[in-house]
C-alpha positions as CSV (number, residue, x, y, z in Angstrom):
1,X,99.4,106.6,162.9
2,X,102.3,106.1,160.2
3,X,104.8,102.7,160.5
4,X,104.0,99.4,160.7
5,X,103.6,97.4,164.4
6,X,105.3,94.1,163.5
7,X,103.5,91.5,165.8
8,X,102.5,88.1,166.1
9,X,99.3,89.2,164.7
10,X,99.9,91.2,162.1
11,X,103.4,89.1,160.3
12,X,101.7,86.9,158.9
13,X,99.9,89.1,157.1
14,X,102.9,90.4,155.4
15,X,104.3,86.9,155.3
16,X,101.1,86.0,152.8
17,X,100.9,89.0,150.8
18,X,104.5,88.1,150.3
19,X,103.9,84.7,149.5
20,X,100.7,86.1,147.5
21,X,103.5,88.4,145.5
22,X,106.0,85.5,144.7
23,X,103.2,82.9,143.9
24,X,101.7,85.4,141.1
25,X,104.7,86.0,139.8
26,X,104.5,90.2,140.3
27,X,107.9,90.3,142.2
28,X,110.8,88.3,141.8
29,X,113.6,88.5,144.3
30,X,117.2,88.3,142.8
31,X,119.1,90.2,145.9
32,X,121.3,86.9,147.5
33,X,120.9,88.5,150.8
34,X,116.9,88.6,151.1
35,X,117.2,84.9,149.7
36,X,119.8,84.2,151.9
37,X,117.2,85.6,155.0
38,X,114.3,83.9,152.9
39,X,115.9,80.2,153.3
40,X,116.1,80.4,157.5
41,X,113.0,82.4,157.5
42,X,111.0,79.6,159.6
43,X,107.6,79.4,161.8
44,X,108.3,78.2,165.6
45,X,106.0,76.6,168.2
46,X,109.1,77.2,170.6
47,X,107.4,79.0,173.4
48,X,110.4,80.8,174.1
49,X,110.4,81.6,169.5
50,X,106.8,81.6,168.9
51,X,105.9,82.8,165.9
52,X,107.9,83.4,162.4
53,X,111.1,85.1,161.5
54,X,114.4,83.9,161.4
55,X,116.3,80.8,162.7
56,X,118.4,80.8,166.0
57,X,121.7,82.3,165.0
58,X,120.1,84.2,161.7
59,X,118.8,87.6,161.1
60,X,115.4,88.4,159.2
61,X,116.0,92.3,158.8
62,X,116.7,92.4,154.9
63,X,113.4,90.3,154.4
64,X,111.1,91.7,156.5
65,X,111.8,95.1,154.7
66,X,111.4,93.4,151.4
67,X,107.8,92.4,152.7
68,X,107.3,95.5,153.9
69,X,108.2,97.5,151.1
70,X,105.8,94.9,149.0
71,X,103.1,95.4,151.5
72,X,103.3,99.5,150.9
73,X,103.2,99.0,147.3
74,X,100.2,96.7,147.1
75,X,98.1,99.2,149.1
76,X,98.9,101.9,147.0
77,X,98.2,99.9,143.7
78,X,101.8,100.5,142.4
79,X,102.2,98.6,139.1
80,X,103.4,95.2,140.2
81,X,103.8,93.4,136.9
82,X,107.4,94.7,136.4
83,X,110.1,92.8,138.2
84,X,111.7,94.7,141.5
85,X,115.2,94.3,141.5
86,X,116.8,95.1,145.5
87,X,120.0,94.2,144.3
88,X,120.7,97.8,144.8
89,X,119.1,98.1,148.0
90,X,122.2,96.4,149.6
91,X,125.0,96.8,147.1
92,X,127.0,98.9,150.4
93,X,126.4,95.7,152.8
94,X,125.1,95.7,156.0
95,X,126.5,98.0,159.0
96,X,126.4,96.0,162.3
97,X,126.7,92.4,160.8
């Protein structure tokens, strides 16, 4: 099976790798957007929110793609110790929002 299921189970494993990522120093994030996302990216014991992603009123889109895209790269041993750079990712904005 190819993709990724995001679940409650299974997002915060990206969510720590992420973390992981960011703590090392491998990645560094410069794209305002995903920092944007990153700042309302929350955990809630709502029981109608349960779980992490973004804030009422937010989006998390832009980040979880980030964490995916980090997730695919640390499984297939790409060389992390160079900075990623997304600025480019989202240089033509965002259709829809």
């Amino acid at each position: 099976m190819l993709g990724w299921k995001t679940s409650f189970s299974t997002k915060p494993l990206l969510v720590d790798n992420f973390l992981k990522m960011l703590r090392e120093g491998l990645i560094k994030i410069r794209a305002e957007e995903i920092i944007n996302e990153m700042s309302t990216f929350v955990y809630s014991d709502d029981a109608k929110r349960k779980g992490m992603g973004a804030q009422e009123g937010f989006h998390d889109d832009s980040i979880i793609s980030c964490m995916l895209a980090i997730w695919r790269m640390s499984l297939s041993r790409v060389n992390l110790s160079a900075s990623i750079d997304f600025d480019n990712a989202f240089a033509g904005g965002r259709a829809g929002y």
